[in-house]
Backbone as CSV, one residue per row, in Angstrom:
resi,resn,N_x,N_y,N_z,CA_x,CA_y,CA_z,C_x,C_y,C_z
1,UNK,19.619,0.180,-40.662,19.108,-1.168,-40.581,19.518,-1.825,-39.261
2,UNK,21.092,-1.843,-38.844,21.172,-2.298,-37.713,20.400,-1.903,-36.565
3,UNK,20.383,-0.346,-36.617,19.915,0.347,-35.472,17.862,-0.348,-35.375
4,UNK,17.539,-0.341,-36.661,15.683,-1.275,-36.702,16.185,-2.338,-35.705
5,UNK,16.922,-3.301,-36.053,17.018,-4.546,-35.915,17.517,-4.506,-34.289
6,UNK,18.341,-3.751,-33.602,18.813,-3.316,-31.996,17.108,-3.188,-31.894
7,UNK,16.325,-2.043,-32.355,15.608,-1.762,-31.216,14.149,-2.813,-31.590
8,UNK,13.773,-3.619,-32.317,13.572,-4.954,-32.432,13.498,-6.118,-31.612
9,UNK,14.782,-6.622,-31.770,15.497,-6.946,-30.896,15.135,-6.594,-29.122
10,UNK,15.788,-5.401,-29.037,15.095,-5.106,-27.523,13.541,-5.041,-27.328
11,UNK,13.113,-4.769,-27.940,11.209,-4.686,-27.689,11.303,-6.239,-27.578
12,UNK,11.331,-7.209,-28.584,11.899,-8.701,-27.849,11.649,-9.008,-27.051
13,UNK,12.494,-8.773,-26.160,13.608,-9.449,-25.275,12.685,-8.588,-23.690
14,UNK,12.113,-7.392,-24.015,11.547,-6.603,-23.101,10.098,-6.912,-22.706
15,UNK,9.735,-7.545,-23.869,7.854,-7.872,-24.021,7.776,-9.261,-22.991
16,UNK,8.428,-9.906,-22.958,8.221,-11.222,-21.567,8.061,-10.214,-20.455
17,UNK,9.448,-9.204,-19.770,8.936,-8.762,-18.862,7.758,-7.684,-18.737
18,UNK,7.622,-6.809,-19.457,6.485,-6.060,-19.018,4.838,-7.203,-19.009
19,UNK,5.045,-8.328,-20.046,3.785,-9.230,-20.014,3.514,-9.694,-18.637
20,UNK,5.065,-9.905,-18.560,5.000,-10.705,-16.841,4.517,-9.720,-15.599
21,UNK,4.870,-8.719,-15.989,4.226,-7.609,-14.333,2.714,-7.477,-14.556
22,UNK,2.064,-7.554,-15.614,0.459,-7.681,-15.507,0.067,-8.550,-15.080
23,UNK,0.502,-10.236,-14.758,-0.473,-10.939,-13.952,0.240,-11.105,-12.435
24,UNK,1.599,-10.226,-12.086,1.779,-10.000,-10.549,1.027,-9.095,-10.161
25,UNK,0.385,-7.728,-10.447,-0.397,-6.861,-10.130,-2.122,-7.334,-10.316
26,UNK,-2.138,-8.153,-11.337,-3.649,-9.299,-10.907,-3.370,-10.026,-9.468
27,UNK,-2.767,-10.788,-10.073,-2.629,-11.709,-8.449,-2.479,-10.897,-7.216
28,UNK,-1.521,-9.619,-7.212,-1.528,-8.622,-5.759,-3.174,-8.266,-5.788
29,UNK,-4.469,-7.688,-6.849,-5.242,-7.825,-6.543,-6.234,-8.614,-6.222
30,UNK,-5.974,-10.236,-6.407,-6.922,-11.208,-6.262,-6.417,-11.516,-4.837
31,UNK,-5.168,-10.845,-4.511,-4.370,-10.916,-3.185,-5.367,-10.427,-1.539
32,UNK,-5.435,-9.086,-2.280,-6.184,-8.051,-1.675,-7.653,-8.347,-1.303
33,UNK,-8.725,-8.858,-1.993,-9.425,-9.674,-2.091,-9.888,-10.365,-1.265
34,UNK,-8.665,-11.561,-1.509,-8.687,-12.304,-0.467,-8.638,-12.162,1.074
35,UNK,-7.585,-10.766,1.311,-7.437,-10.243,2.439,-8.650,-9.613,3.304
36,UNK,-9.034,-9.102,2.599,-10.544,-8.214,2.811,-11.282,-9.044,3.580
37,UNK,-12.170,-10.281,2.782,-12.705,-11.395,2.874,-12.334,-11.885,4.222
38,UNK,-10.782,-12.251,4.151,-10.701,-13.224,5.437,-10.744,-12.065,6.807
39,UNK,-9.902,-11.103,6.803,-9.652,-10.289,7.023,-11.032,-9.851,8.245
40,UNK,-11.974,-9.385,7.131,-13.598,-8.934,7.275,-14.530,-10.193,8.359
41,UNK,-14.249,-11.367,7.629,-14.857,-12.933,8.972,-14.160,-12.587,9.935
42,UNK,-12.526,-12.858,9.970,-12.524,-12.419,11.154,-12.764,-11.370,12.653
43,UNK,-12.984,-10.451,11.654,-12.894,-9.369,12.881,-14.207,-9.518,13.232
44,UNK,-15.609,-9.435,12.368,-16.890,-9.901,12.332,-16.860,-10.881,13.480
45,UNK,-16.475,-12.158,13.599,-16.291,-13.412,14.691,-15.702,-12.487,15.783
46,UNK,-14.845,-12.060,15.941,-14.303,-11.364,17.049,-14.813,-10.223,17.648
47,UNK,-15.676,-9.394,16.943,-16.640,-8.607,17.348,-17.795,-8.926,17.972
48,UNK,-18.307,-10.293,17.192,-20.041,-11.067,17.869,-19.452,-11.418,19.006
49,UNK,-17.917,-12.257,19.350,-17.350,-12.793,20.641,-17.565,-11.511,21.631
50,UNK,-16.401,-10.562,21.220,-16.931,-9.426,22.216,-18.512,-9.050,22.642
51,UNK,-19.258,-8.853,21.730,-20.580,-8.523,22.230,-21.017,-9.271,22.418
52,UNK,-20.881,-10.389,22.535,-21.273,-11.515,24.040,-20.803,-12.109,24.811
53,UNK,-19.986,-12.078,25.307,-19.326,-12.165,26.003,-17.913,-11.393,26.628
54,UNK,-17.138,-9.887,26.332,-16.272,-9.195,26.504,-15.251,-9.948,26.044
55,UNK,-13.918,-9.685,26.613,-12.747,-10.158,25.614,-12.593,-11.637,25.760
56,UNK,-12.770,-11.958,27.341,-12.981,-13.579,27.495,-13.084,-14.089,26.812
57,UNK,-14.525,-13.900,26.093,-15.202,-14.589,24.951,-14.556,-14.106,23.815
58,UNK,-14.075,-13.390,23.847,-13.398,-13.176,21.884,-12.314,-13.655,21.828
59,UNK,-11.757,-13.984,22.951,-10.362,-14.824,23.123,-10.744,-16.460,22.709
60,UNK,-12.053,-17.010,23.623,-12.308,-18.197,22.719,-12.619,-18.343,21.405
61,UNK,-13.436,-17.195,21.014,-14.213,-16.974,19.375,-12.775,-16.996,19.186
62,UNK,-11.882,-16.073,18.783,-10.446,-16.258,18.087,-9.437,-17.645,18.233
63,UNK,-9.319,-18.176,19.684,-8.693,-19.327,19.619,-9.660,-20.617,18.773
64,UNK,-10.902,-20.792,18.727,-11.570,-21.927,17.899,-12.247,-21.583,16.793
65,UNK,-12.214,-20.213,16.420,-13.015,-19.528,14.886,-11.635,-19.505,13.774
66,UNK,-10.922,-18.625,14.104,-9.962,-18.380,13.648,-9.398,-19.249,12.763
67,UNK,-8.578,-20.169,13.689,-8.540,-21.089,12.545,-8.908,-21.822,11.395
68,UNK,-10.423,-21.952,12.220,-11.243,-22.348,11.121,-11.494,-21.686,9.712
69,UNK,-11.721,-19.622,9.954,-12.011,-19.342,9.194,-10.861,-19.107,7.793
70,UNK,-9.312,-19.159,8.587,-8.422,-19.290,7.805,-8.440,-20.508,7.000
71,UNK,-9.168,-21.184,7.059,-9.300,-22.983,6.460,-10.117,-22.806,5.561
72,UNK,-11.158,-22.352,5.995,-12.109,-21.596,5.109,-12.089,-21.115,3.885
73,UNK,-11.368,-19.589,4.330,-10.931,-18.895,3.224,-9.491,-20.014,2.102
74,UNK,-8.959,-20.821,2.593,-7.890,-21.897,2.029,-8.300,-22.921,0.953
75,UNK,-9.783,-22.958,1.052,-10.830,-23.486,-0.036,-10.307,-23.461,-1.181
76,UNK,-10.161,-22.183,-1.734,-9.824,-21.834,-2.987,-8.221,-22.124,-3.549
77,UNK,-7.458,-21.597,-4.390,-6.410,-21.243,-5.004,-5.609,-20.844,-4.304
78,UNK,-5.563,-20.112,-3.046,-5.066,-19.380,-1.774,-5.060,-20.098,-0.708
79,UNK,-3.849,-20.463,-0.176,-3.105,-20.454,1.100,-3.316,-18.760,2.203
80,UNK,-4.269,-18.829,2.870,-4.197,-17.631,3.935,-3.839,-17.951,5.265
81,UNK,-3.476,-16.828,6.193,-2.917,-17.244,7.231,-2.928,-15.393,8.015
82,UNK,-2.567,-15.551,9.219,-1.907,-14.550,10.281,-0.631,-14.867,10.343
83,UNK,0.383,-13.551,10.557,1.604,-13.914,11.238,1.717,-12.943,11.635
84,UNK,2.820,-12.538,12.767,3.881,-11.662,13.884,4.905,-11.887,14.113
85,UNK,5.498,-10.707,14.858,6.883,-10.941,14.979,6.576,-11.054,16.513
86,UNK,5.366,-11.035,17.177,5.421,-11.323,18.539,3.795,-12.121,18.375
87,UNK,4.420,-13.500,18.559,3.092,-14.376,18.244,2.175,-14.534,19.684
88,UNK,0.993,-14.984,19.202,0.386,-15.432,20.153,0.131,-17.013,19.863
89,UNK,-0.122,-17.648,18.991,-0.316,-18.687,18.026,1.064,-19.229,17.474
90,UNK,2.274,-20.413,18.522,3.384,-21.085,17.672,2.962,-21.225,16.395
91,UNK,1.831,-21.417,15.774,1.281,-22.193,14.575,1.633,-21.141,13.262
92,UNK,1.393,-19.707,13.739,1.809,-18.910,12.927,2.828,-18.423,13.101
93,UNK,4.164,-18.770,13.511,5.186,-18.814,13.358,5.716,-17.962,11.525
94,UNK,6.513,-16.881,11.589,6.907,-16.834,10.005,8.003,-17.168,9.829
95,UNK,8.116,-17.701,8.537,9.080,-18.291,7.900,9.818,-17.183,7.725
96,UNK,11.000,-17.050,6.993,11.995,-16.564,6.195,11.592,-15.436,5.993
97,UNK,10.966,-15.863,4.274,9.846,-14.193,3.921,9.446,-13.513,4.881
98,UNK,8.478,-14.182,5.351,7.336,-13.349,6.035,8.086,-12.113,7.544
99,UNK,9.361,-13.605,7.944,9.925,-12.818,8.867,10.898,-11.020,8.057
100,UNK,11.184,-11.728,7.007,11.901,-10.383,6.052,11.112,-9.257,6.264
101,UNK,9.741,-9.651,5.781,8.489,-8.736,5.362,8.139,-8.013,6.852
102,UNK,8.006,-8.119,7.760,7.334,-7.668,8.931,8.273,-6.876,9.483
103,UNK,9.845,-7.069,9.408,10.829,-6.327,9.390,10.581,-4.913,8.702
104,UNK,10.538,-5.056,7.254,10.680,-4.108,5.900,9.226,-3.593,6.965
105,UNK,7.819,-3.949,7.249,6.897,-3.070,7.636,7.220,-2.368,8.550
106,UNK,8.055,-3.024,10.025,8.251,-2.289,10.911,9.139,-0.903,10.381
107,UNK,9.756,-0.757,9.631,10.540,0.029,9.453,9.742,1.386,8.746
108,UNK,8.960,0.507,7.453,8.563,1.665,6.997,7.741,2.265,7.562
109,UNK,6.910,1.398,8.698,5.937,2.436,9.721,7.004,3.513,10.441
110,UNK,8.448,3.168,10.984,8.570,4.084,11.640,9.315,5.517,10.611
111,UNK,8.755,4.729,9.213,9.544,5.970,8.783,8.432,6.904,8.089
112,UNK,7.408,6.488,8.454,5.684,7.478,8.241,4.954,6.930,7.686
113,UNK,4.928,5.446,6.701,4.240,4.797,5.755,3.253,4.752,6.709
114,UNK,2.043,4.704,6.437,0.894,4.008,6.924,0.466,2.870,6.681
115,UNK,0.122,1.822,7.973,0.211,0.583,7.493,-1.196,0.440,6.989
116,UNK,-2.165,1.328,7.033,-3.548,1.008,5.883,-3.249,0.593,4.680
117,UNK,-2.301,0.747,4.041,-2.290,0.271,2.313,-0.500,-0.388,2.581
118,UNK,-0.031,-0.829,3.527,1.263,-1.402,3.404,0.987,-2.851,3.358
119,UNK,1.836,-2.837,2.109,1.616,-4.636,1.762,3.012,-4.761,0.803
120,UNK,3.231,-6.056,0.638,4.203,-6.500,-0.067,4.241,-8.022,-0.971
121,UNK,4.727,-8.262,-1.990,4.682,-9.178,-2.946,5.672,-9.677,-3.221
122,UNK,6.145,-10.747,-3.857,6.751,-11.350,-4.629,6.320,-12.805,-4.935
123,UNK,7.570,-12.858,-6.246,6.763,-14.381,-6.979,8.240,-15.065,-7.004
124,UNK,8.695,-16.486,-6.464,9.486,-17.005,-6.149,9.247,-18.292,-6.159
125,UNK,10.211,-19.682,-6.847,9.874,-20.824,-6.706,8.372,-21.593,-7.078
126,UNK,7.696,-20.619,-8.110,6.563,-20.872,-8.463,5.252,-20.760,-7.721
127,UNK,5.642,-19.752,-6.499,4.506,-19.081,-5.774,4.533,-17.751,-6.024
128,UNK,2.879,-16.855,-5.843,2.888,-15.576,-5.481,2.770,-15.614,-4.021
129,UNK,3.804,-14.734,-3.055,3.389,-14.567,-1.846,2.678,-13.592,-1.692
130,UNK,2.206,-12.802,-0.675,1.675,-11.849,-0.822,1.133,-11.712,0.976
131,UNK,1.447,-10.117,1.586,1.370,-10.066,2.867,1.066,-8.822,3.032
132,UNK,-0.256,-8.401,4.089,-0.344,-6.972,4.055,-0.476,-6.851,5.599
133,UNK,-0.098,-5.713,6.030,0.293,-5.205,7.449,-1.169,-5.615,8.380
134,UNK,-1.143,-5.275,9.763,-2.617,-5.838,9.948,-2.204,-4.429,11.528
135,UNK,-2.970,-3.361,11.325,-2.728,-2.400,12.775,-3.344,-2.946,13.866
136,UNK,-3.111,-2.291,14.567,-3.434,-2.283,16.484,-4.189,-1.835,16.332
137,UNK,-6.370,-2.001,16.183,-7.048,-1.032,16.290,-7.906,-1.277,18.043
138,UNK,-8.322,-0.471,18.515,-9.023,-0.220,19.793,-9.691,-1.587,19.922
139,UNK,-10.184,-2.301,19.083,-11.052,-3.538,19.221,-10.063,-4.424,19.641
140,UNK,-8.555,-4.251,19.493,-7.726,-5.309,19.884,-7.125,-5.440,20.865
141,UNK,-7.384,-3.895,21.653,-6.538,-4.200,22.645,-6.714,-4.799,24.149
142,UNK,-8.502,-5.014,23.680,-8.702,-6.078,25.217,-8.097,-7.181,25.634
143,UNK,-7.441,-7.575,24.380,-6.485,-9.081,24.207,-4.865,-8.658,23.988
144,UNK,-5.139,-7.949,23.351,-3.329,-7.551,23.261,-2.612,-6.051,23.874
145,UNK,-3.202,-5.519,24.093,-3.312,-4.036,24.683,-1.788,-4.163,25.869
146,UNK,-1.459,-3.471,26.720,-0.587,-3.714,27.372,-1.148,-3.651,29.224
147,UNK,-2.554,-3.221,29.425,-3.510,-3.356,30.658,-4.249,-4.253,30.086
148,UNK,-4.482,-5.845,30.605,-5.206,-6.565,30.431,-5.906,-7.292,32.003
149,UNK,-6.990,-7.000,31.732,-7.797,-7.533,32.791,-7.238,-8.422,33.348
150,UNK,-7.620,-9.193,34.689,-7.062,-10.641,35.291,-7.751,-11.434,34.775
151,UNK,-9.031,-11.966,34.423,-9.336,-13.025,33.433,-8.937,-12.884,32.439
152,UNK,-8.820,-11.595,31.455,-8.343,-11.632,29.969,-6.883,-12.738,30.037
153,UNK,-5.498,-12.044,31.081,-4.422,-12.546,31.186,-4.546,-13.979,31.265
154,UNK,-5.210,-14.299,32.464,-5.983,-15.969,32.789,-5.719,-16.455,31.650
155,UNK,-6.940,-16.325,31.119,-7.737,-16.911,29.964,-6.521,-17.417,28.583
156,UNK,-5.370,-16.109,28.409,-4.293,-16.297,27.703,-3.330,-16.901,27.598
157,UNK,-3.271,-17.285,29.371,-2.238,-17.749,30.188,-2.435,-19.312,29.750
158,UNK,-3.527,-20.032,29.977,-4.335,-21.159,30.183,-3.899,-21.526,28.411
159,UNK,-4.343,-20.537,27.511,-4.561,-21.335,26.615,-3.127,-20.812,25.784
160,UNK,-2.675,-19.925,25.542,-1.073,-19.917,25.040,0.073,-19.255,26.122
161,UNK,0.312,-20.329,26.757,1.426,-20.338,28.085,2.806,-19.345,27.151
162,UNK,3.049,-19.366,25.889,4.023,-18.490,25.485,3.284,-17.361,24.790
163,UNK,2.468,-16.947,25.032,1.885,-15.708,24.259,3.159,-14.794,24.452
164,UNK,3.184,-13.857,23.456,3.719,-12.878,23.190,3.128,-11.622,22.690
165,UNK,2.222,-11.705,22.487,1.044,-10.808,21.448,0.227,-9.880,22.197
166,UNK,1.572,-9.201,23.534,0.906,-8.415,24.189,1.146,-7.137,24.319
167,UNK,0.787,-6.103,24.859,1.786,-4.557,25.230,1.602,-3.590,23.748
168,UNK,0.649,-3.945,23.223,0.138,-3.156,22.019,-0.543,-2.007,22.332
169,UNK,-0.145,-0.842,20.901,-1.259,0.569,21.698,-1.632,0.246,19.818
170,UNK,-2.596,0.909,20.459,-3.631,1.593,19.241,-2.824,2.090,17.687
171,UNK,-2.810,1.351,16.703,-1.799,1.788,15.476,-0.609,1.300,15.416
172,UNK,-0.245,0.407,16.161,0.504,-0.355,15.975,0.901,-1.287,15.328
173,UNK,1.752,-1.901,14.638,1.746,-3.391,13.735,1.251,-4.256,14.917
174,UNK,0.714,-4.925,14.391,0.125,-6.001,15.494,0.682,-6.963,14.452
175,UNK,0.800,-7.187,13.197,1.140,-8.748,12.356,0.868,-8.170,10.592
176,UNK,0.168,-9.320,10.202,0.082,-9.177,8.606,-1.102,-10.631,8.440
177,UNK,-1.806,-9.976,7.362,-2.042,-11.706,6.533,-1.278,-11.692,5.967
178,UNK,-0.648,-13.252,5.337,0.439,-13.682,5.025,-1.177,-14.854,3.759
179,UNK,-1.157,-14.420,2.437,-1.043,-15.297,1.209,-0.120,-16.035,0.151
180,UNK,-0.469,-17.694,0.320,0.209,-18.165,-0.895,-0.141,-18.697,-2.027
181,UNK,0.147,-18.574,-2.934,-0.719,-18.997,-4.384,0.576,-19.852,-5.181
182,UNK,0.038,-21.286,-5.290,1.160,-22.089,-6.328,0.940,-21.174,-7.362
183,UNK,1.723,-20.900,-8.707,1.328,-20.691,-9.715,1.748,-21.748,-10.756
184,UNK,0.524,-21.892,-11.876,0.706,-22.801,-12.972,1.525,-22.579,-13.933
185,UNK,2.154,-23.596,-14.230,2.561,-23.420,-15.319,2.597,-23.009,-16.883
């Protein structure tokens, strides 16, 4: 009888948490989602910039789209955003987390993870955060690459006098989206 009543008891005491990891693995996918989405406008905007104008122009499409489309996608339930550990944008500056998180990525890239599916979660203070790696692909490096044209530099110079968001190769962490979600009570 005691021994019913122990394992009772523990099923209990155990059923909050396993209930609770089914809507963090919803939210990591409504996470994902979201990432895609914003993710997908942007590079889309930064691609039409390039093909009309070369990086020049995708440097403006990104300095006056960008933001916007992160505002955009912010419509909903979701807080979205960019961050780095070598910004180009003070605005995306990371906090605490995010600075934790880009750390934990750098590392596990150099320890073979691939940052295609590297992402990370937690739920804290009544938010889900949620942040997935963002690589160095060939489309980026007319702007961040480590040979940048003399107008590209110009153009960077003019409009973020502290850029940092440069000297990138191909597969590289370049940053993360960075999601926040209040959660209800």
């Amino acid at each position: 009888m005691k021994k019913a009543l122990l394992t009772l008891s523990l099923a209990l005491t155990l059923a909050p948490i396993v209930k609770a990891e089914a809507p963090v693995e919803q939210l990591a996918e409504e996470a994902r989602v979201q990432v895609q989405q914003f993710g997908g406008a942007l590079k889309a905007a930064v691609k039409q910039g390039m093909e009309q104008g070369g990086p020049v122009a995708a440097i403006n499409t990104c300095h006056l789209q960008a933001p916007a489309i992160a505002e955009q996608h912010s419509q909903s339930e979701w807080q979205v955003g960019r961050t780095s550990a070598k910004l180009r944008n003070p605005d995306n500056q990371p906090d605490k987390w995010e600075q934790s998180v880009l750390e934990s990525f750098a590392k596990r890239m150099a320890s073979g993870e691939s940052l295609a599916t590297m992402e990370a979660f937690s739920v804290e203070n009544g938010e889900f955060r949620y942040m997935k790696a963002i690589a160095t692909e060939g489309l980026c490096l007319g702007c961040h690459g480590d040979k940048l044209a003399e107008p590209v530099a110009n153009r960077l110079a003019e409009l973020y006098p502290a850029d940092k968001a440069v000297g990138y190769q191909e597969g590289q962490l370049r940053g993360a989206f960075t999601l926040v979600k209040t959660l209800k009570e």
